[in-house]
GUGUTOR-861490 format. One line per 8 residues: their letters; for each residue x, y, z of C-alpha. Coordinates in nm, 2 decimals, padded with zeros to 4 digits. Layout:
! residues N
A) X,Y,Z; ...
//
This chain:
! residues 485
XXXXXXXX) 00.00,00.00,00.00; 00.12,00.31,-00.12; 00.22,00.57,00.15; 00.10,00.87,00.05; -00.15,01.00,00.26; -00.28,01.28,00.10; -00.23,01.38,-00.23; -00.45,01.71,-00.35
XXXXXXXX) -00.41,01.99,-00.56; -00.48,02.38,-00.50; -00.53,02.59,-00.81; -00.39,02.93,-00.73; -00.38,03.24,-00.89; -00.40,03.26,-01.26; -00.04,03.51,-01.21; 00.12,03.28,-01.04
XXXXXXXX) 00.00,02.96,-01.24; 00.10,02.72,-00.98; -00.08,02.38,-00.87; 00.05,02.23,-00.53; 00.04,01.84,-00.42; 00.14,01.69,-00.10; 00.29,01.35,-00.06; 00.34,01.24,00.31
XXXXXXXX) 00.60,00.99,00.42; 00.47,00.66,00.72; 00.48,00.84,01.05; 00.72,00.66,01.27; 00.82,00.64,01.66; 01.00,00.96,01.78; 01.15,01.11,02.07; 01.12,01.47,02.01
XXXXXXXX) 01.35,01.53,02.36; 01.58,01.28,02.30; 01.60,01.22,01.90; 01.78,01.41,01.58; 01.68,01.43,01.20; 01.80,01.63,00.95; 01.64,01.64,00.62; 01.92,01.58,00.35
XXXXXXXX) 01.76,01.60,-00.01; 01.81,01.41,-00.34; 02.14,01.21,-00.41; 02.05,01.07,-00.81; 01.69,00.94,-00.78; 01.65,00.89,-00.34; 01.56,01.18,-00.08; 01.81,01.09,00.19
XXXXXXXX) 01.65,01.17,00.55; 01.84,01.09,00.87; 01.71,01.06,01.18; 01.85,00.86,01.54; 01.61,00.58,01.73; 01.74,00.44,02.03; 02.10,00.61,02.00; 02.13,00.46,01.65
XXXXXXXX) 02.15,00.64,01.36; 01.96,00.55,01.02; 01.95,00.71,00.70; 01.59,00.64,00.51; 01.55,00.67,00.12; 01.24,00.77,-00.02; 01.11,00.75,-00.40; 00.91,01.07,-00.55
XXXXXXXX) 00.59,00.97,-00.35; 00.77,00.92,-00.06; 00.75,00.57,-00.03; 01.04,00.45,00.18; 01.30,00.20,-00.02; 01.56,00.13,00.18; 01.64,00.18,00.57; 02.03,00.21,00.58
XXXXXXXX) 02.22,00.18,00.93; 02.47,00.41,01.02; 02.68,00.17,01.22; 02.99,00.39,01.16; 02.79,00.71,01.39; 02.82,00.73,01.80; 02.57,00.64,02.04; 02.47,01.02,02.16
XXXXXXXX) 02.58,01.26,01.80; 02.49,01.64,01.76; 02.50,01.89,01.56; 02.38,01.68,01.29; 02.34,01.80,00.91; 02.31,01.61,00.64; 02.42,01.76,00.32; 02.33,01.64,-00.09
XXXXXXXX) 02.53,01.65,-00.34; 02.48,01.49,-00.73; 02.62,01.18,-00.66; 02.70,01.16,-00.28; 02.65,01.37,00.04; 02.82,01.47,00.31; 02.74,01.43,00.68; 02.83,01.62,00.96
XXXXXXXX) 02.83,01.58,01.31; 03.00,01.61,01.65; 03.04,01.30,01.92; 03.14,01.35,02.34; 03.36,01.12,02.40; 03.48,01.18,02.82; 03.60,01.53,02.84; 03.64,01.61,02.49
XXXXXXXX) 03.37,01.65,02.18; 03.49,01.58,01.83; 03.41,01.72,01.49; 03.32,01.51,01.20; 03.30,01.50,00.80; 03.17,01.14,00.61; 03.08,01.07,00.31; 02.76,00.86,00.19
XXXXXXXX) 02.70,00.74,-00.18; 02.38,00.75,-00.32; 02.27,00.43,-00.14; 02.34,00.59,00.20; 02.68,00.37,00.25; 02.99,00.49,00.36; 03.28,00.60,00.15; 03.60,00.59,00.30
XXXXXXXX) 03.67,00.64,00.70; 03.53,00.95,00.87; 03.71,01.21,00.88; 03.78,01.39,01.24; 03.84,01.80,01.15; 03.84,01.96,01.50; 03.85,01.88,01.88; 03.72,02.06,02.18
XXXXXXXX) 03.79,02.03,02.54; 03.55,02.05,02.87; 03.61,02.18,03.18; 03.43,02.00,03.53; 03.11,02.18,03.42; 03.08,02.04,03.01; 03.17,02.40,02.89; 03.43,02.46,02.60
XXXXXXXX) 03.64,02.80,02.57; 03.55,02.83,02.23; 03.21,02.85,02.08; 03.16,02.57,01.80; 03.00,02.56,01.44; 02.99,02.36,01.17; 02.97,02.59,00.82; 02.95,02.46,00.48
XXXXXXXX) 02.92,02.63,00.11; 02.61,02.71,-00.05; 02.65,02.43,-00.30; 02.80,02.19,00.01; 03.16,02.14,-00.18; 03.30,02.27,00.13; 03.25,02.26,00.46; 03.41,02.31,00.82
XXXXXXXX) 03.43,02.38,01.11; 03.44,02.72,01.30; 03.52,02.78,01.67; 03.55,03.15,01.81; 03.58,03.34,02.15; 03.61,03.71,02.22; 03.77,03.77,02.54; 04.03,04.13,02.63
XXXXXXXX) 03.90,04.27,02.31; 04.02,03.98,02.09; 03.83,03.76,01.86; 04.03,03.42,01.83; 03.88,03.16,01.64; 03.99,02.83,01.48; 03.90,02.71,01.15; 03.92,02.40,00.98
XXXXXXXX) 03.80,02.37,00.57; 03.78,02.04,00.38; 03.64,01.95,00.01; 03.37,01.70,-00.08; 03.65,01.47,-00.07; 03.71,01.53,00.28; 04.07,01.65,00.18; 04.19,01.93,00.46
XXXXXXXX) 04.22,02.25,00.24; 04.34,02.52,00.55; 04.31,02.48,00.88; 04.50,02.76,01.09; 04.42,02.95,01.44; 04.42,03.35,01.42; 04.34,03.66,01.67; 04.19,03.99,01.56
XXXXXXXX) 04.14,04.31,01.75; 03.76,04.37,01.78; 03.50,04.49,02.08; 03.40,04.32,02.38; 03.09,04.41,02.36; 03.05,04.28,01.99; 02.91,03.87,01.92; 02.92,03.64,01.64
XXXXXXXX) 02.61,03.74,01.39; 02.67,03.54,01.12; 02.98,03.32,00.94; 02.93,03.23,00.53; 03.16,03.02,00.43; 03.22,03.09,00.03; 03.25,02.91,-00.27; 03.57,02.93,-00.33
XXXXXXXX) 03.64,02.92,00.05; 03.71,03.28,00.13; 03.49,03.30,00.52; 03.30,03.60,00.58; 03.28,03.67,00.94; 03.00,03.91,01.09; 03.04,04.03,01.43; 02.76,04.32,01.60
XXXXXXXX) 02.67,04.47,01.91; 02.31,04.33,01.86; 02.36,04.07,02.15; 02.45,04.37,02.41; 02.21,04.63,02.27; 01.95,04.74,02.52; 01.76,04.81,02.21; 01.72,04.47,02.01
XXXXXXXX) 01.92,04.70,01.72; 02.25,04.72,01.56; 02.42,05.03,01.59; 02.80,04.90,01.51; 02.95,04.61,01.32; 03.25,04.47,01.13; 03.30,04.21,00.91; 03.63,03.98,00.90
XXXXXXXX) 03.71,03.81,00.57; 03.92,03.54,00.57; 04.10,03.40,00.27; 04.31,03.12,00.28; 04.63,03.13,00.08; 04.76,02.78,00.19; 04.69,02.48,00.47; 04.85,02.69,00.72
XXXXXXXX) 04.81,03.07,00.63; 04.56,03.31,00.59; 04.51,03.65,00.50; 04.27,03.87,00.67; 04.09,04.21,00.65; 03.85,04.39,00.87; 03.55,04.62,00.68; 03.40,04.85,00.97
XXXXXXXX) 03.02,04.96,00.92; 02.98,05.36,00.90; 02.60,05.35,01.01; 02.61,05.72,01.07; 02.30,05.79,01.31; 02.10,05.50,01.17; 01.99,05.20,01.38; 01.92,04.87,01.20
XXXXXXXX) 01.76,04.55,01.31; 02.00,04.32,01.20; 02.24,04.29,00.91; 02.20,03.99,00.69; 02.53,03.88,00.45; 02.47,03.71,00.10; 02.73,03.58,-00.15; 02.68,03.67,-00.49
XXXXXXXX) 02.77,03.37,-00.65; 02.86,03.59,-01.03; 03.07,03.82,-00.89; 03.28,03.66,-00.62; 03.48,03.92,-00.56; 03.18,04.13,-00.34; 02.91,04.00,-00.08; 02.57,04.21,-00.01
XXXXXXXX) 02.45,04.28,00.30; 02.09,04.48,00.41; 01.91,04.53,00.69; 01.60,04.72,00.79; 01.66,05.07,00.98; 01.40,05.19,01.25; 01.26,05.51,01.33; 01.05,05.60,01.63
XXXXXXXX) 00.90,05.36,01.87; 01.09,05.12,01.70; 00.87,05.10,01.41; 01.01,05.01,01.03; 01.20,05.32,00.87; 01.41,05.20,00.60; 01.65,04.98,00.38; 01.99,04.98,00.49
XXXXXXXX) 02.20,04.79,00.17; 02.50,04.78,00.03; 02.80,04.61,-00.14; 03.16,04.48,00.05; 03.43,04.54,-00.21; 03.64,04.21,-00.11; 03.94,04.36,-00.32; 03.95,04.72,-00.07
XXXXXXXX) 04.23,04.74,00.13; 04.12,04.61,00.51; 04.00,04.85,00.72; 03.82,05.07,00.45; 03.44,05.15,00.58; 03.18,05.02,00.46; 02.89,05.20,00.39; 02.53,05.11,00.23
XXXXXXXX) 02.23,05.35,00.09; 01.94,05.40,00.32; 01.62,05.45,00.16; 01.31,05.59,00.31; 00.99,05.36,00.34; 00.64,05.54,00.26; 00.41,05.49,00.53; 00.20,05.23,00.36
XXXXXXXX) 00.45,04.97,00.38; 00.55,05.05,00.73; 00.11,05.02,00.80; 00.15,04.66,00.56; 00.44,04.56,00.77; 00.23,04.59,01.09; 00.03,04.28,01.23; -00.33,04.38,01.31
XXXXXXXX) -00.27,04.36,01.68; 00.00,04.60,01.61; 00.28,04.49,01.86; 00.59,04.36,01.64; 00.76,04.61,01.50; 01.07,04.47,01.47; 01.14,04.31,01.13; 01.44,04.05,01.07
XXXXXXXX) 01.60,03.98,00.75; 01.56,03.62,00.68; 01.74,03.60,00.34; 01.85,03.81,00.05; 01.82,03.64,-00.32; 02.07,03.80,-00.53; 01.84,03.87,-00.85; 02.01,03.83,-01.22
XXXXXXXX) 02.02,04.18,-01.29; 02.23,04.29,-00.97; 01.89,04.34,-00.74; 01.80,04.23,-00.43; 01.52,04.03,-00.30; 01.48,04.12,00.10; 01.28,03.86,00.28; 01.22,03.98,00.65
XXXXXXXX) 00.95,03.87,00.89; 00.82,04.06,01.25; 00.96,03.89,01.54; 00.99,03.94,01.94; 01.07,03.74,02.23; 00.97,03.86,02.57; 01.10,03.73,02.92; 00.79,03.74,03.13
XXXXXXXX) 00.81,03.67,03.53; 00.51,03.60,03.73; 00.54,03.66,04.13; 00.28,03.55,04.36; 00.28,03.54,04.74; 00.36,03.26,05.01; 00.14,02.93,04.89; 00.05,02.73,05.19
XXXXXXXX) 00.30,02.48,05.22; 00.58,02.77,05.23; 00.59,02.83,05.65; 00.91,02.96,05.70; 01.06,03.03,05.37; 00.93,03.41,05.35; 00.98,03.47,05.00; 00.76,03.51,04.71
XXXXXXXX) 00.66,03.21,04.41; 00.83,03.32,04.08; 00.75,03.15,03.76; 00.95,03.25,03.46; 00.86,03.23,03.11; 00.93,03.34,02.73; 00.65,03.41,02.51; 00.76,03.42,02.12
XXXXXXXX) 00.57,03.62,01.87; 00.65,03.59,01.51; 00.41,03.83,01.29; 00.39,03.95,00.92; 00.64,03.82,00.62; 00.77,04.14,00.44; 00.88,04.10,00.14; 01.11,04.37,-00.07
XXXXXXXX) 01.24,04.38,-00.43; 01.57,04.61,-00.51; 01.69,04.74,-00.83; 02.08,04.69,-00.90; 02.10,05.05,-00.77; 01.92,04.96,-00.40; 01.58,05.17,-00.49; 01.28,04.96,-00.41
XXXXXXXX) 01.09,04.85,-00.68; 00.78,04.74,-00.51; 00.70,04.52,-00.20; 00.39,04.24,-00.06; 00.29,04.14,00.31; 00.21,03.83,00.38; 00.03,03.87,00.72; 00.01,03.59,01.01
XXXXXXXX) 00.07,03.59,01.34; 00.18,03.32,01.58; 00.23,03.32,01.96; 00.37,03.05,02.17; 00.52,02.97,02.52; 00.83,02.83,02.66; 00.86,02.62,02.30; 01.14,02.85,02.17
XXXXXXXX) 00.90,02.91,01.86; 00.89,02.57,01.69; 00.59,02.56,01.49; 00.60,02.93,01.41; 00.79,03.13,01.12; 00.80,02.96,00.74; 00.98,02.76,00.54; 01.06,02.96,00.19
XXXXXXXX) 01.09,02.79,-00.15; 01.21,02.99,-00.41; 01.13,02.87,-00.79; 01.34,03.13,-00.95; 00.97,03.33,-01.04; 00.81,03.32,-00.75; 00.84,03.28,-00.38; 00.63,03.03,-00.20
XXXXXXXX) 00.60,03.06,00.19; 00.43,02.75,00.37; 00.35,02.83,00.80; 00.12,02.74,01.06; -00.19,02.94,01.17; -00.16,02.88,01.53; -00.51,02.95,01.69; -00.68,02.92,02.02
XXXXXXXX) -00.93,02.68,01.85; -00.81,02.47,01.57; -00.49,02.46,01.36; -00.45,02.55,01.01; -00.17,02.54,00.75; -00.10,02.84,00.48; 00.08,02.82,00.17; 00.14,03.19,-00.02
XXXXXXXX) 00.28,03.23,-00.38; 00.43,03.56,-00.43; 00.60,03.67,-00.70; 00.85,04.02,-00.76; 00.56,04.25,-00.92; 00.39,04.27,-00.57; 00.13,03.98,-00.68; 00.02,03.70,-00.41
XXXXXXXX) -00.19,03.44,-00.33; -00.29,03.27,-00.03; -00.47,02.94,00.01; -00.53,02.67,00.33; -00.35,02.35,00.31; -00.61,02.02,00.39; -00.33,01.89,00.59; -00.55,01.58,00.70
XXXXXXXX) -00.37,01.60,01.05; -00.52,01.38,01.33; -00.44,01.41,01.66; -00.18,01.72,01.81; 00.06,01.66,01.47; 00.16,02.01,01.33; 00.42,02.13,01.07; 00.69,02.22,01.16
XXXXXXXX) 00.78,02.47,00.86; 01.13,02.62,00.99; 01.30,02.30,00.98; 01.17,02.25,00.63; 01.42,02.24,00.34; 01.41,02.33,-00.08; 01.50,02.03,-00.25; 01.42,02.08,-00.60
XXXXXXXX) 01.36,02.34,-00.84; 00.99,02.35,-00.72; 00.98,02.15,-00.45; 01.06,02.17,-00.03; 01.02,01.87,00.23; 00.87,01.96,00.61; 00.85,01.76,00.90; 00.57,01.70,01.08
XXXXXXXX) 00.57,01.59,01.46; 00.31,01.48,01.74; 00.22,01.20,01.92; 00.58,01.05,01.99; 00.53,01.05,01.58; 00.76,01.17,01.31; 00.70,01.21,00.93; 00.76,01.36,00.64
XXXXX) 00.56,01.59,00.39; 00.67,01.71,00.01; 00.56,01.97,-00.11; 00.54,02.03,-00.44; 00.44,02.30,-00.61
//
């Protein structure tokens, strides 16, 4: 019997001339507090899914309807792994992961052939000590390119006004391309914002004073690019931000994969009350001498978009950059979305059973709002061209915001957005085609869900040309939905 569940079809608007079909996977027995997956993509002619059960790690292979073929054992993986991606590639892909072993974690790179076996031995690129307590000096990430011919791992602290960091690069062949330790002068008040490792393994690395800013806003920042000019040596150069007296949500960084020699960066400024002001965007010359500022064009917003931008309940104000999509002509696509998170702390007096103690109950929790999508299209020269809202809203508790946000496909036309309608009564799931002219449209998913199963849509993944897989979880259950559209 065939395991699609649900298979249907939702004409949508006559611009956008898209049809969308959902194929869902067998649920199976999950752990959501003690099990991984990671959603690979297609190697040849199987979707590659990985996922742990018991401590033991399996790779499943699916066929276009999402049938499962093949359940392939990872003997090779430890008992307890993290950090776990899983990464396609024509013919192979690669997985990373790290493993405790006593006192120290290790970093690893393995290679899988299109059958989900292993090629060769993994390869260990990095090591990190503990102290007593399980904490490392260093901060820890795995990076990879966008096409996944490279990837690594990245380790960083900032300590005395120093950034030092460690990184280790290796090819799809898990050949060791650079792997060197550095130290950089930079702020103590400034954090890790982003690190995009390039294709042709030049590291971008964004630092901000976001994380200290009483504000939730950016109001200084640097980038470090680091280009490798052997296994051991590196150059480096630091590009300061000139913000002037602007204040920007975040800064996002995107590589423009026809022009290697210059990334793009954007972010959204704020006026008053914290509501959106402006587009903040701009170019990094990668062949300036280091230390030259960089600085971006701000445009204005009219009011209207600042009044589309705003959920009807009117309390997020502060739009994110999610993504940038580097357009043919040199333009920008800027996909941003409302968010806040607010630490709330509830104090009531002595319950009965407290005699003696004198002190009041506190109960702390974080409530997680993720509103509208906001979606801007730039010219080559950084003027916008024209703009859409998708609107939604989505509260939740003390869940650090699973089910909310979207997944994005991107079709090279349009932009389809798939997230949850999260409601005091019911549950709902929306997919939105919009495309650059300002055109959108928005229909309900018949999801078919039973029981308390939801999407989860941020943890989805593109994996074709028109085409993104999304997990969905509830009930100590785990599957699988394509999307196609």
């Amino acid at each position: 019997m065939k395991n699609i569940i649900a298979t249907l079809l939702i004409l949508l608007s006559v611009a956008t001339g898209y049809s969308q079909s959902l194929s869902f996977s067998k649920a199976q027995k999950f752990n959501a507090k003690k099990e991984l997956f990671s959603i690979g993509g297609w190697v040849q002619d199987q979707l590659m899914v990985y996922y742990t059960e018991k401590n033991k790690s399996y790779l499943d292979l699916y066929d276009a309807n999402m049938e499962r073929k093949a359940i392939v054992s990872l003997n090779f993986m430890p008992n307890t792994p993290s950090q776990v991606q899983l990464l396609p590639q024509t013919h192979q892909s690669l997985l990373i992961y790290s493993a405790q072993l006593n006192s120290k974690e290790f970093f690893y790179v393995s290679r899988l052939d299109k059958d989900g076996k292993i090629l060769g031995r993994p390869k260990s690129i990095d090591t990190a000590s503990q102290n007593f307590f399980g904490n490392t000096k260093f901060n820890y990430q795995f990076i990879h390119s966008e096409t996944n011919n490279k990837v690594g791992v990245f380790s960083y602290r900032i300590k005395d006004s120093k950034l030092s960091f460690q990184l280790t690069l290796v090819d799809d062949s898990l050949n060791v391309i650079h792997s060197s330790t550095q130290t950089v002068p930079t702020k103590s008040f400034y954090d890790i914002a982003q690190v995009l490792l390039k294709e042709d393994g030049r590291v971008a690395i964004l630092t901000t004073d976001l994380s200290t800013n009483k504000n939730d806003e950016v109001a200084e920042a640097m980038v470090y690019v680091v280009t490798p000019e052997d296994k051991r040596k590196a150059d480096i150069k630091a590009f300061p931000f000139d913000f002037g007296d602007i204040f920007v949500a975040n800064i996002f960084l995107k590589e423009d994969l026809r022009n290697t020699d210059q990334l793009h960066f954007a972010g959204l400024t704020k006026g008053k009350m914290g509501s959106l002001d402006g587009i903040y965007s701009g170019k990094i010359d990668l062949n300036a001498l280091s230390n030259e500022p960089v600085s971006g064009k701000n445009v204005q917003v009219s009011s209207n978009i600042n009044e589309a931008g705003l959920n009807q309940r009117g309390i997020i104000r502060n739009f994110v950059i999610q993504d940038i999509i580097v357009k043919n002509d040199g333009g920008l696509v800027l996909v941003s979305e409302a968010f806040a998170k607010i630490v709330k702390t509830n104090y009531s007096g002595p319950g009965y059973y407290n005699w003696g103690y004198g002190s009041m109950g506190t109960t702390r929790y974080v409530e997680y709002y993720y509103g509208n999508i906001l979606i801007l299209n730039l010219d080559a020269e950084q003027r916008l061209v024209s703009f859409s809202t998708i609107p939604k809203w989505q509260k939740s508790v003390d869940d650090y915001g699973i089910y909310a946000s979207y997944s994005l496909l991107n079709t090279g036309g349009n932009l389809a957005f798939v997230y949850n309608e999260l409601q005091h009564r019911g549950y709902k799931v929306n997919s939105t085609i919009a495309n650059l002219d300002g055109q959108q449209e928005t229909a309900e998913i018949n999801t078919q869900m039973k029981g308390d199963n939801k999407w989860i849509p941020k943890m989805g993944k593109q994996t074709g040309a028109k085409e993104m897989v999304i997990p969905v979880l509830g009930s100590n259950k785990l599957q699988f939905v394509k999307v196609n559209f």
